[in-house]
C-alpha positions as CSV (number, residue, x, y, z in Angstrom):
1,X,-61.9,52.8,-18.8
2,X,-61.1,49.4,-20.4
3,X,-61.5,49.0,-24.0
4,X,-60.6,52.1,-25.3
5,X,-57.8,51.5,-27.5
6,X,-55.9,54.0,-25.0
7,X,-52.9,51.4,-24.1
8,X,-52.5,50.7,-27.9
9,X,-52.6,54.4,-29.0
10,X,-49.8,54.8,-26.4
11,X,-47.6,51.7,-27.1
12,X,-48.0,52.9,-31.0
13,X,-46.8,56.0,-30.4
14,X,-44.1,54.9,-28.2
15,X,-42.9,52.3,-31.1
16,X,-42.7,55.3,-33.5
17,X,-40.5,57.1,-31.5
18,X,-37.8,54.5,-30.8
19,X,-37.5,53.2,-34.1
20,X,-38.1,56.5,-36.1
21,X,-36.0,59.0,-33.3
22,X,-34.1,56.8,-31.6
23,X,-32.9,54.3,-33.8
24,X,-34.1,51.0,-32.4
25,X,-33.5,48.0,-34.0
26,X,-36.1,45.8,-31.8
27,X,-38.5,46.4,-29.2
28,X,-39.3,43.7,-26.9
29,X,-42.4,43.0,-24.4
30,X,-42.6,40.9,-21.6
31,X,-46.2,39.7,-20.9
32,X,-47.3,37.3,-18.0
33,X,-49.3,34.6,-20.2
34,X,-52.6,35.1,-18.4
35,X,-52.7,39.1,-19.5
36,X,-54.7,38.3,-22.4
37,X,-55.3,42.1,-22.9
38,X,-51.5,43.0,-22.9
39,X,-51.5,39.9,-25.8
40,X,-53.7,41.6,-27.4
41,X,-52.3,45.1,-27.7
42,X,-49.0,43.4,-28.9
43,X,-50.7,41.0,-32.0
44,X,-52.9,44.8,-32.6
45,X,-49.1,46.4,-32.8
46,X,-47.7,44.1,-34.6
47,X,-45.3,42.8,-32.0
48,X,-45.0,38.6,-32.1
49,X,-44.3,35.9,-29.4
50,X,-41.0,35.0,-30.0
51,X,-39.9,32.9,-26.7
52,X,-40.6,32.8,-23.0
53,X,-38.3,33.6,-20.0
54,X,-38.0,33.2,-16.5
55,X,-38.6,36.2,-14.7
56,X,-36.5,35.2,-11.5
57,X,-37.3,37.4,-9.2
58,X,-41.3,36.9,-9.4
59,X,-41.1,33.0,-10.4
60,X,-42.6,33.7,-13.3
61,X,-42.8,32.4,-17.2
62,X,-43.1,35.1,-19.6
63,X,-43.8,35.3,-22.6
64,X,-41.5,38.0,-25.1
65,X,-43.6,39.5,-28.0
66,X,-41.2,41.6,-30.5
67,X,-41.4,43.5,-33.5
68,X,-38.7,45.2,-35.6
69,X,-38.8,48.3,-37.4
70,X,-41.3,48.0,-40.4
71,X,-39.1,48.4,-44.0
């Protein structure tokens, strides 16, 4: 079931609904670097990296992809 386009249809629709119905100002992903398909889903939506945290709890480095609401 990989390679569908089903996570990006998804994550599209879910983007339309917080910044057209809910009013979002910024959504924000957190990606474990190595998830190249999650990187790709955010660069196909639009979303881009915009700084990396440390995920505490797991040890982990990850990276934040973002994207505003288009104009």
């Amino acid at each position: 079931m990989w390679g569908r386009g089903y996570a990006t249809e998804a994550d599209s629709a879910a983007l339309a609904r917080g910044f057209e119905s809910l009013g979002l100002e910024r959504v924000a992903s957190l990606i474990h670097p190595q998830n190249v398909r999650s990187i790709r889903v955010a660069d196909r939506l639009g979303e881009r990296p915009t700084a990396t945290v440390n995920w505490r709890e797991g040890g982990l480095d990850l990276l934040v992809y973002s994207i505003e609401p288009p104009l």
